[in-house]
Each structure stands twice: as structure tokens, then as C-alpha cells.
LUMDRENTI-764527 format. One record per atom (N, C-alpha, C): x, y, z. Coordinates in Angstrom, 1 decimal. Layout:
# residues N
       u       v       w
       X       Y       Z
...
This chain:
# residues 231
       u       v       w
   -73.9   121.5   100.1
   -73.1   120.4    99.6
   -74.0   119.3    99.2
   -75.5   119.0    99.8
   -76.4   118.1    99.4
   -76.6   118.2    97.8
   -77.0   119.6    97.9
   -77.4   119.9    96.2
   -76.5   119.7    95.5
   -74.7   119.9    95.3
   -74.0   119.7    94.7
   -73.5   118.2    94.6
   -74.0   117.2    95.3
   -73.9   115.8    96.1
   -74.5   115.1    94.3
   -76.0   115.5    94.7
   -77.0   115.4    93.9
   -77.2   116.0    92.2
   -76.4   117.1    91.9
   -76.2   117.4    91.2
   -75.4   118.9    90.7
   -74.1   118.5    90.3
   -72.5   119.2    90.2
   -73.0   120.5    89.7
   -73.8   121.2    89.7
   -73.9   122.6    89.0
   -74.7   122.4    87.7
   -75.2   123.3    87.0
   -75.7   122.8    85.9
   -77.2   123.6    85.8
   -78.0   123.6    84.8
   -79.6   124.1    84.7
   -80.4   123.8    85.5
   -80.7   124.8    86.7
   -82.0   124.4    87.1
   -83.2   124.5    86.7
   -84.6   123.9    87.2
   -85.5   123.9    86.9
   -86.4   125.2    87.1
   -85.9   125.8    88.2
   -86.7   126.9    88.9
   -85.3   128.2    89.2
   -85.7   129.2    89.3
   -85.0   130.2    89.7
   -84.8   131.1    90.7
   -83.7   131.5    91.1
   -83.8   132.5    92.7
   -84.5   133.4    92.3
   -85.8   133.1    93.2
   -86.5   135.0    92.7
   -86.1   136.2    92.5
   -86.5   136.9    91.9
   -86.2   138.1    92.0
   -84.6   138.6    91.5
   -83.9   137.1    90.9
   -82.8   137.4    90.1
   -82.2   136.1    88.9
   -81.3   136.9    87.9
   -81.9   136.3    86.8
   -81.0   135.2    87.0
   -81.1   134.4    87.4
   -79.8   132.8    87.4
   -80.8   131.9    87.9
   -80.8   130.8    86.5
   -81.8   129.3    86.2
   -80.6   128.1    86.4
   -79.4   128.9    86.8
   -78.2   127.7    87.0
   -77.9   127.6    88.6
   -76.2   126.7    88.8
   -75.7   126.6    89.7
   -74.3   126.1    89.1
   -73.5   126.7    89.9
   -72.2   126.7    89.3
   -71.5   125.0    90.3
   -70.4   124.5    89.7
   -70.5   123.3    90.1
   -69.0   123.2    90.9
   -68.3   121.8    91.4
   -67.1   122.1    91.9
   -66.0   121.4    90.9
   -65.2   121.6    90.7
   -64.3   120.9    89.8
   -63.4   121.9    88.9
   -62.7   121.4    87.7
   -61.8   121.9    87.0
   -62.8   122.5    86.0
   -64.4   122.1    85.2
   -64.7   122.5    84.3
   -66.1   124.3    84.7
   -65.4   124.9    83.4
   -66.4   126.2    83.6
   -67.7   126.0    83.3
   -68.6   126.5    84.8
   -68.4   127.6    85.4
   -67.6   126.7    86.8
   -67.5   127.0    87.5
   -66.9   126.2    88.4
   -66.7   127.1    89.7
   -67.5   126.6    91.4
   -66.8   127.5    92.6
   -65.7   127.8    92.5
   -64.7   126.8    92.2
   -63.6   126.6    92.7
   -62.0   127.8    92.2
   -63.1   128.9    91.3
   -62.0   129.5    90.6
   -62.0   130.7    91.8
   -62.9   130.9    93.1
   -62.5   131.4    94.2
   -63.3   132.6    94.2
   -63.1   133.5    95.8
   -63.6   134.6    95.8
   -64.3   135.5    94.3
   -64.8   137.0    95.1
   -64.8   138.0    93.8
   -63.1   138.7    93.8
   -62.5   138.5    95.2
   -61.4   139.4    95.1
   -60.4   138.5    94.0
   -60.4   137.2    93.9
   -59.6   136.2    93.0
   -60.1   136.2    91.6
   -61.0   136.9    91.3
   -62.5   136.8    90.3
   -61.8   138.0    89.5
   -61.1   139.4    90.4
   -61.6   140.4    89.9
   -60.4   141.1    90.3
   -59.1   140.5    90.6
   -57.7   140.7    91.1
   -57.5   142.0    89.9
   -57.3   141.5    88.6
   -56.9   142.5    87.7
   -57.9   143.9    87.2
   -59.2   143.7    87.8
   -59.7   145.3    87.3
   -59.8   146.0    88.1
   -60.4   147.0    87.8
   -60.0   148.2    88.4
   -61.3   148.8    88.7
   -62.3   148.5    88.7
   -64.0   149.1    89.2
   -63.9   148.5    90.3
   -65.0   148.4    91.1
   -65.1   148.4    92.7
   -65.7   147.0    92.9
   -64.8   146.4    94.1
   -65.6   145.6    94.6
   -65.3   145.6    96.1
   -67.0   144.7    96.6
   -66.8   145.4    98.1
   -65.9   144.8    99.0
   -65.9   145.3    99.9
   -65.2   145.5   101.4
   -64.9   144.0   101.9
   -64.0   142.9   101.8
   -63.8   141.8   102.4
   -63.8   141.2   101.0
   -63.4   141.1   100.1
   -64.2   140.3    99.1
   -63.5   138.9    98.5
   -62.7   138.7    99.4
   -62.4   137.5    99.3
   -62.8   136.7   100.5
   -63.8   137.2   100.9
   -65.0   136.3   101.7
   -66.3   136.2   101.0
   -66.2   136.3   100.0
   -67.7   136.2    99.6
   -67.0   135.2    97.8
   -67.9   134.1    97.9
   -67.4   133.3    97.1
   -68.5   133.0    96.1
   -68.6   133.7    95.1
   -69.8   133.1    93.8
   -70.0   131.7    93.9
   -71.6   131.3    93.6
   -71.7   129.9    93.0
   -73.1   130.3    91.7
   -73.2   131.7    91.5
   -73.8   131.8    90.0
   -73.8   133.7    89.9
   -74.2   133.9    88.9
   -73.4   135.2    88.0
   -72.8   135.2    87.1
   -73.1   136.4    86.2
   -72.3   136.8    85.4
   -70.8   137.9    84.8
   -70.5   137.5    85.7
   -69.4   138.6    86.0
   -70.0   140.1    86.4
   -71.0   140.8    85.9
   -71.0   141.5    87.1
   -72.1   141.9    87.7
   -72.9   141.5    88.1
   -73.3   140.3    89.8
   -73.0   138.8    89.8
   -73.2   138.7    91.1
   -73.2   137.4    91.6
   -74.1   137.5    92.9
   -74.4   135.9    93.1
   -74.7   134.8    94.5
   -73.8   134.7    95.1
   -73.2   135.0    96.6
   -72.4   134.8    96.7
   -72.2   133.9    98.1
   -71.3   132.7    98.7
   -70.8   132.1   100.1
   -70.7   133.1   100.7
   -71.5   133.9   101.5
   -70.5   135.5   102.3
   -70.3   134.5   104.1
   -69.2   134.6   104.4
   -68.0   134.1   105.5
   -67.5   135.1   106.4
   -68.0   136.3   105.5
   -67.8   137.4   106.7
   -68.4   137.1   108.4
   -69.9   137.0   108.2
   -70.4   136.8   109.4
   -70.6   135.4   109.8
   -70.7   134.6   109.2
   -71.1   132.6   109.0
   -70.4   132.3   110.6
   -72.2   132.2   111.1
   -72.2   131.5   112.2
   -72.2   129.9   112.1
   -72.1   129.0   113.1
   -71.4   127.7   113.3
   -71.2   127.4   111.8
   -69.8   127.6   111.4
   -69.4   127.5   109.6
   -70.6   127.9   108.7
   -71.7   128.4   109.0
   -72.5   127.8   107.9
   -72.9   129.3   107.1
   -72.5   129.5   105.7
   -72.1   131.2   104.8
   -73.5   131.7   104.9
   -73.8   132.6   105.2
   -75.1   133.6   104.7
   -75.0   133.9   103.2
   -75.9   134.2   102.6
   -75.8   134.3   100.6
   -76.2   136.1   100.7
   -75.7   136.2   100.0
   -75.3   137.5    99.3
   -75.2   138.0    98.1
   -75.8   139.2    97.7
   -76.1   139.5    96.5
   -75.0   140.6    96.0
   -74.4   140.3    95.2
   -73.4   141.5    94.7
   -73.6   142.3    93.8
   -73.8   143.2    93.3
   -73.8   143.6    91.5
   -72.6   144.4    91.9
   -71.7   144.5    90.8
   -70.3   145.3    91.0
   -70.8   146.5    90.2
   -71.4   146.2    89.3
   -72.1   147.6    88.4
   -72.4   148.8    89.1
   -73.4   148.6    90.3
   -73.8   149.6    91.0
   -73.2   149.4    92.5
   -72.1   148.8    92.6
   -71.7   149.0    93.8
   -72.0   148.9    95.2
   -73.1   147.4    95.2
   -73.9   147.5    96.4
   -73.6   146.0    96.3
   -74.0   145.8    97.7
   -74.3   144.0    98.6
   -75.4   144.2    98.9
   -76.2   143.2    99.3
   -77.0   142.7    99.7
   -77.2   141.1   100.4
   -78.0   141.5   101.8
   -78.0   139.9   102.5
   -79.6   139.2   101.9
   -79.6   138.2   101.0
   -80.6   137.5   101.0
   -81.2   136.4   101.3
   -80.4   135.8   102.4
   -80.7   134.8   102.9
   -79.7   134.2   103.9
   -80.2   133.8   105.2
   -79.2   133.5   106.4
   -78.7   131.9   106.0
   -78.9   131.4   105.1
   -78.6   130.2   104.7
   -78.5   129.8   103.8
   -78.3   128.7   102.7
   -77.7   128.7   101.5
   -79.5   127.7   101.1
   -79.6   126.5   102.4
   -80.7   125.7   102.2
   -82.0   126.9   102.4
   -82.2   128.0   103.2
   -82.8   129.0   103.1
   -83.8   129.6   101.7
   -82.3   130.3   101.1
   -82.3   130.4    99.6
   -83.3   129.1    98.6
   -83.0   128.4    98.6
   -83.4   127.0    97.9
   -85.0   127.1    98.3
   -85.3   127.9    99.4
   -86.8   127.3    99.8
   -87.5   128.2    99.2
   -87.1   129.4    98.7
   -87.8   130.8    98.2
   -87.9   130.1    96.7
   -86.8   128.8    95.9
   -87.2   129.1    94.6
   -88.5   128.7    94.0
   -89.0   128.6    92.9
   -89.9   128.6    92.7
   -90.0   129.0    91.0
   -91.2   128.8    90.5
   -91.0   129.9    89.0
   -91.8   131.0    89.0
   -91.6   131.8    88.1
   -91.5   133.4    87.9
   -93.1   133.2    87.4
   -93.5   134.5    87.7
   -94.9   134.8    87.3
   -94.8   134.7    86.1
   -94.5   135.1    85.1
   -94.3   134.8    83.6
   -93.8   133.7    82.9
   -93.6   132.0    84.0
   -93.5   130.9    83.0
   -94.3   130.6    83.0
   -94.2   130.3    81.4
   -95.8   129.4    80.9
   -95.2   128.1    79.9
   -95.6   126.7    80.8
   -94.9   125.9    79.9
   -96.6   125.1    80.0
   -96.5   124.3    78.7
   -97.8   123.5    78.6
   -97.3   122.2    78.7
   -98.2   120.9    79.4
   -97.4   120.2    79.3
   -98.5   118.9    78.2
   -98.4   118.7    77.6
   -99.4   117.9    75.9
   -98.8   116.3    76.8
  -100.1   115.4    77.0
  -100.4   113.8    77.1
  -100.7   113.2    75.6
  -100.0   112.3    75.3
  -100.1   112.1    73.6
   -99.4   110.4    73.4
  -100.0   110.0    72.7
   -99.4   108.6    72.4
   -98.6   108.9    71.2
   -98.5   110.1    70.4
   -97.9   110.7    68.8
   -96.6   110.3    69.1
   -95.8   110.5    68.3
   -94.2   111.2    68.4
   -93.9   112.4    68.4
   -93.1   112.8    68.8
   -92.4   114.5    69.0
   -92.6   115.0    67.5
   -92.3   114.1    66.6
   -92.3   115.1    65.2
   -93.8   115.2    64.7
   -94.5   114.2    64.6
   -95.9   114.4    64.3
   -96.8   115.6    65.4
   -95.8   115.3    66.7
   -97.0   116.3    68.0
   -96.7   118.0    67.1
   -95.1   117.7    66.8
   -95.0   119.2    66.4
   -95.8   120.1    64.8
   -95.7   119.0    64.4
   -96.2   119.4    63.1
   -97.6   119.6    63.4
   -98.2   119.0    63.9
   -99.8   119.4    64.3
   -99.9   120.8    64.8
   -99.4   121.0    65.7
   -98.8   122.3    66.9
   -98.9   123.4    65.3
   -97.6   122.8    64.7
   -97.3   124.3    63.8
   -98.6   124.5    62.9
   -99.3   123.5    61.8
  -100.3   123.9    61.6
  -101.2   124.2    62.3
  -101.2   124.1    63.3
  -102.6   124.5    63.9
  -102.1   126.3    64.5
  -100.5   126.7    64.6
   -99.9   128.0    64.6
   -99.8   128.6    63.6
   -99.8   127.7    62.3
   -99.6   128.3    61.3
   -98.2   129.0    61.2
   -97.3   128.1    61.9
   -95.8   128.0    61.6
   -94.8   126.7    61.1
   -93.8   127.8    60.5
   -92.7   126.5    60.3
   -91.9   126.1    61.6
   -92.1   124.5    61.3
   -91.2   123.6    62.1
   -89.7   123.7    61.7
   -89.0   123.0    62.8
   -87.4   123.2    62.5
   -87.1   121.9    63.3
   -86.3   121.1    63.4
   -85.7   120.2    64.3
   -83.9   121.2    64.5
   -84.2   121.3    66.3
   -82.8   122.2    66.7
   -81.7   121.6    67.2
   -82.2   120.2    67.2
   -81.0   118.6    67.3
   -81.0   119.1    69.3
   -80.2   118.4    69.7
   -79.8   118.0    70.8
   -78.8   119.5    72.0
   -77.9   119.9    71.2
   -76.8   120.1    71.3
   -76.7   120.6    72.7
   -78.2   122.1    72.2
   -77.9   122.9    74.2
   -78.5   122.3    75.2
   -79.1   121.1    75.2
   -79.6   120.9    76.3
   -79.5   119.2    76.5
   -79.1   118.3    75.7
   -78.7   117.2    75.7
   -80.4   116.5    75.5
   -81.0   117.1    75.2
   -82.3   116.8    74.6
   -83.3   117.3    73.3
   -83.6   116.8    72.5
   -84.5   117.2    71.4
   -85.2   118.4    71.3
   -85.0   119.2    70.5
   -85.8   120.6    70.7
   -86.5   120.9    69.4
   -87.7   120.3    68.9
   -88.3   121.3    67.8
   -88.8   122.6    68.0
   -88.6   123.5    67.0
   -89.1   124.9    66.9
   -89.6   125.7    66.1
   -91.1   126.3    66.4
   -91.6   126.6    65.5
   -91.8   128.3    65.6
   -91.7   128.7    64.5
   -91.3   130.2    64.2
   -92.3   130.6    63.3
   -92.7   131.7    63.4
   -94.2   132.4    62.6
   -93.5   132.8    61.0
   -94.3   132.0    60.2
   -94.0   132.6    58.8
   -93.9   134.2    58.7
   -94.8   135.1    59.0
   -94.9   136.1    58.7
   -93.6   137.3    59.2
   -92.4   138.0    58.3
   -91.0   138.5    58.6
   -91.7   139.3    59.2
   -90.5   139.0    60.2
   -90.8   140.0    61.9
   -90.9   139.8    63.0
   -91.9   138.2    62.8
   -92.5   138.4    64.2
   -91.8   137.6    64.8
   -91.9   137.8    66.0
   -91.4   137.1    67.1
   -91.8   135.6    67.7
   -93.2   135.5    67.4
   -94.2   134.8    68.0
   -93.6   133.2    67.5
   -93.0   132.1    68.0
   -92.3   130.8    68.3
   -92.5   130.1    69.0
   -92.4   129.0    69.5
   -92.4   127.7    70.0
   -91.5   126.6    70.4
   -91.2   125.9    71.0
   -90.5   125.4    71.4
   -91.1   123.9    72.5
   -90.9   122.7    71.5
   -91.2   121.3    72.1
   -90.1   120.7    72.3
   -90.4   120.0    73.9
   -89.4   119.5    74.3
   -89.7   118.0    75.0
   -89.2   116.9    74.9
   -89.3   115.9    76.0
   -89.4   116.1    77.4
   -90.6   115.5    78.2
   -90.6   115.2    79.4
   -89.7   114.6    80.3
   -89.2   113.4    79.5
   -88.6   112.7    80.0
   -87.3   112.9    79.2
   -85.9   112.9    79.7
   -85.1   113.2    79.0
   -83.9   112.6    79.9
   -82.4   112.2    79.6
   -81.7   111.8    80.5
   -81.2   112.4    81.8
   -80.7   112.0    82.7
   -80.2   112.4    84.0
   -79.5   113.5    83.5
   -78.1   113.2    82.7
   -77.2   113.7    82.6
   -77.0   114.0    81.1
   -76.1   115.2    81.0
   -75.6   114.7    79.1
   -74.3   115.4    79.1
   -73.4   115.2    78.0
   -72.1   115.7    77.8
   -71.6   115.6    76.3
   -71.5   116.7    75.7
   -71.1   117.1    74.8
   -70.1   116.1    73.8
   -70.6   116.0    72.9
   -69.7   114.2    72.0
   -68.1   115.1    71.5
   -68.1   116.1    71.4
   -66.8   116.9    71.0
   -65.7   117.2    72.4
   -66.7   116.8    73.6
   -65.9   116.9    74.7
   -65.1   116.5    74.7
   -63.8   116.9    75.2
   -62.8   115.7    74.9
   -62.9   114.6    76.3
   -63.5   114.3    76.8
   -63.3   113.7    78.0
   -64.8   112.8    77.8
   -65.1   112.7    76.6
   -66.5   112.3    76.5
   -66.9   111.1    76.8
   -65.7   110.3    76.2
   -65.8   108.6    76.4
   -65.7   108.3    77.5
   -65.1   109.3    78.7
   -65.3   108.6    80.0
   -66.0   109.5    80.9
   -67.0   110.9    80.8
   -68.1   111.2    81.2
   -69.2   110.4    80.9
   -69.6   110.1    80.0
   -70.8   109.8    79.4
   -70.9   108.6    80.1
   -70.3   107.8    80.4
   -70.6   106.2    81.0
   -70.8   106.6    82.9
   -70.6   108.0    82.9
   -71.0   108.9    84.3
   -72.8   109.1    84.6
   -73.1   109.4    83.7
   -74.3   109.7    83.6
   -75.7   108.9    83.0
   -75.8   107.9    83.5
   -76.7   106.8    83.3
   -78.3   107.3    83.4
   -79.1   106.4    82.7
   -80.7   106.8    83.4
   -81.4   107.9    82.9
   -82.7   107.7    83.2
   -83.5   108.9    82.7
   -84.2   109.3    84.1
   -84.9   111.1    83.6
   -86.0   111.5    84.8
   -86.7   112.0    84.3
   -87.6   113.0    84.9
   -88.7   113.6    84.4
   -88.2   115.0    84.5
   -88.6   116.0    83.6
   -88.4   117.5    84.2
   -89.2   117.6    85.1
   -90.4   117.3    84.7
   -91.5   117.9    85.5
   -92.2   116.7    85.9
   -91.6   115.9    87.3
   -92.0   115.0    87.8
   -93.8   114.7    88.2
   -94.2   116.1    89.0
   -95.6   115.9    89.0
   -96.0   115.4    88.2
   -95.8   115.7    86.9
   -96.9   115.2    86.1
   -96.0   114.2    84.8
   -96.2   113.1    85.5
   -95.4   111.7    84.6
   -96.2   111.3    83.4
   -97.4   112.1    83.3
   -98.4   111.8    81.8
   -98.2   112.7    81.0
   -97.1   113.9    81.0
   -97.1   114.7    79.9
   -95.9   114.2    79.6
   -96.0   113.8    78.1
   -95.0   113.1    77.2
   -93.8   114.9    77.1
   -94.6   115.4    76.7
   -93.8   117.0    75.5
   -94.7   118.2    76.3
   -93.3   118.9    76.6
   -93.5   120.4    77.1
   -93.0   121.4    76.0
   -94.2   122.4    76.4
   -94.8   123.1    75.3
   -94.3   124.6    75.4
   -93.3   125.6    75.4
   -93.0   126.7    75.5
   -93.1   127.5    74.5
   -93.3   129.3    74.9
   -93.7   129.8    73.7
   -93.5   130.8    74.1
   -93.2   132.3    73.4
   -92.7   133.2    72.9
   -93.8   134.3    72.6
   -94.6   135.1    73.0
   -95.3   136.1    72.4
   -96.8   135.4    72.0
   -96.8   134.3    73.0
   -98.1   134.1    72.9
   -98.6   133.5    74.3
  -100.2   133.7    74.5
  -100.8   133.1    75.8
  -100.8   132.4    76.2
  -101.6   132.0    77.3
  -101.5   130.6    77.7
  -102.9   129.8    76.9
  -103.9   130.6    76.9
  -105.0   130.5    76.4
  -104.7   130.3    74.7
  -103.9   130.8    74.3
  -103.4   130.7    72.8
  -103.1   129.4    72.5
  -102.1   129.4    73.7
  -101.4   127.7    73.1
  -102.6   126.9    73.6
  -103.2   126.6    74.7
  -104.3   125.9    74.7
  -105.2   125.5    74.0
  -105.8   126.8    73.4
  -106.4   126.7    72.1
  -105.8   126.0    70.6
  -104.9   126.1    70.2
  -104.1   126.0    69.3
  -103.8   124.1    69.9
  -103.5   123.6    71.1
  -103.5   122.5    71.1
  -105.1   121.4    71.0
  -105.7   122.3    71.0
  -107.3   121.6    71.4
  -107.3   121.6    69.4
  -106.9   122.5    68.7
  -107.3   122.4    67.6
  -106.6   121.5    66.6
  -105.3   121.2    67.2
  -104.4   120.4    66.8
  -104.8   118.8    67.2
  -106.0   119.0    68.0
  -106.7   117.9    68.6
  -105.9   116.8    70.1
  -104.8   117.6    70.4
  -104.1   117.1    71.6
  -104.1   118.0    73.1
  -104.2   116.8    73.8
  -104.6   116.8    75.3
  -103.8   117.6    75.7
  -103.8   119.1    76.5
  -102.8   119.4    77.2
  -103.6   120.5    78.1
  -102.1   120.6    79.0
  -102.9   121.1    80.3
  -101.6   122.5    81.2
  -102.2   123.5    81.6
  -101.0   124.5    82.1
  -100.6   124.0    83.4
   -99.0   123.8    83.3
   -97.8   122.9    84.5
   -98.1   124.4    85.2
């Protein structure tokens, strides 16, 4: 309840090991939301298997089929053991005797590599340096999925995969969609700015990338002539 106190569901920064969910689902009327109940309330109308009790075990992230789950089956003094479901293969799993438990394992995955560039520039000038010095095109990807600025840079040559992706450090608490219909009175909800990556309050622009090293982008920033350093 602390975490959801602190913030209603939404992108996290780090992920449950060892499974693929960077979110948390929130409480209220809007999706994804706990509150739409069990897997047995989840999964009333199909017909594949789900397990034994299962309107004791209550998602707070998944994609329909697995989930994290509240399991209440055993929950000693009230407090749910978390549980892993996949409905695909037909199996549970206990991974954690506590919900605050869970939260202590997260962490990031051996394969994130974000850079984080110290710069007095602007975001459009930092990127354009970035791309020539990648020898890609820039793009501005506007706001929309993340309520913050996203330039991206994509390899000229058809095919490759090899892209980029700059983003602000500092970016607001909160954000809500201007087509929301509820917008004029969320938005005055969510005041203030934070850091993603609070350690380090001198990196202006985090640096993500796609089919390239960490040594790559390092390099590629040192040639671009800007300061940066692996978060």
C-alpha cells in the first residue's frame, strides 16, 4: 500500500527479476487497474486452465497470460505471499513471502545499458551531435508515451536495427494524456519535477540504444565531444 500511496501504478524504473514486467498496476477505475479482481474474475469466461483457488490470487502486473499475483491462500497475519502464474503452461509459483520482499530483489537486468551525458547543450543540439557522430538520422518522437521528450536516432543504412534514443533526466512527477477526457482535472494532480536517475543529478540526457555497446556509445559520445558516463 506504501508503493501505491506514493505512486498509483504506472512505469517503473527497475524490474522484477527474472520476469518481464517494468510496471505496476494501480487502484481505481482506470486500465490497468487491481481492482478488476482475481484471475478467477479475470478469466470467468475462458475455457484454458487456471489454478486451484484462483480467486485468491489477485494480479497487480501481467499480461493476460501470466501474472504477479496477491496469493491469500496462505497470508499469514493478512499480509499476501506473491505468486507467479503463467496460464499458458499451467503452473504457479511462490516468489516471494512478501509483497515489500519482492521490491527488495528489484534491480536492473544484466543487459540495461543507459548512458547518462553532463552537458550545458540542449536536447536538440546534444542529439544532433550524438547522430553525427552515429552517423544517423534524428527524429523528434514528441512527448506522447512517456509524458516526456524522446529524440531518436535510427541508422541510415535499410535494415539495420542499430538506434538510439535521448531522453531527459529530469522530467515531471506525473503526466496525463491532453486527449484524456479527465485531463483538466488530472493534470492540476500532478505537480513538480524528479529525477529518473536520482544518483546522479549532473546527467542532464539519458542515453539508450539498440544493437550497440556500451563502449560504442561511449565512444561515439567522446567524439561528439560530450561528457558521459555508464548509470
Amino acid at each position: 500500500m506504501a508503493a501505491l500511496r506514493e505512486q498509483n501504478g504506472g512505469y517503473l524504473r527497475y524490474g522484477f527479476r527474472g520476469y518481464a514486467a517494468r510496471d505496476l498496476w494501480g487502484i481505481g477505475p482506470r486500465f490497468p487497474s487491481i481492482l478488476k479482481g482475481s484471475i478467477a474474475k479475470r478469466h470467468v469466461h475462458d475455457d484454458g486452465w487456471v489454478p486451484r483457488d484462483a480467486d485468491a490470487l489477485v494480479p497487480f502486473v501481467g499480461d493476460g497470460h501470466w501474472y504477479l499475483c496477491f496469493d491469500v491462500r496462505k497470508a499469514r497475519r493478512g499480509e499476501p505471499q506473491i505468486t507467479y502464474v503463467d496460464l499458458e503452461c499451467a503452473r504457479t509459483k511462490k516468489i516471494a513471502d512478501t509483497f515489500e520482499q519482492l521490491v527488495a530483489t528489484m534491480g536492473p537486468d544484466d543487459d540495461d545499458l543507459i548512458i547518462g551525458i553532463t552537458t550545458k547543450a540542449a536536447m536538440a543540439r546534444t542529439a544532433d551531435q550524438l547522430g553525427k557522430a552515429l552517423r544517423m538520422t534524428v527524429t523528434d518522437q514528441g512527448d506522447w508515451a512517456h509524458g516526456y521528450p524522446t529524440l531518436h536516432g535510427r541508422a541510415k543504412e535499410p535494415g539495420s536495427l542499430v538506434q538510439f534514443w535521448l531522453t531527459p533526466n529530469e522530467v515531471s512527477r506525473g503526466f496525463v494524456r491532453k486527449e484524456d477526457p479527465d485531463y483538466k482535472s488530472l493534470v492540476r494532480l500532478l505537480p513538480g519535477k524528479a529525477l529518473r536517475v536520482p544518483e546522479h543529478p549532473d546527467c542532464k540526457f539519458l542515453l539508450e540504444a539498440n544493437e550497440l555497446s556500451a563502449d560504442a556509445l561511449l565512444d561515439a559520445c567522446a567524439r561528439a565531444g560530450l561528457k558521459a558516463q555508464r548509470l
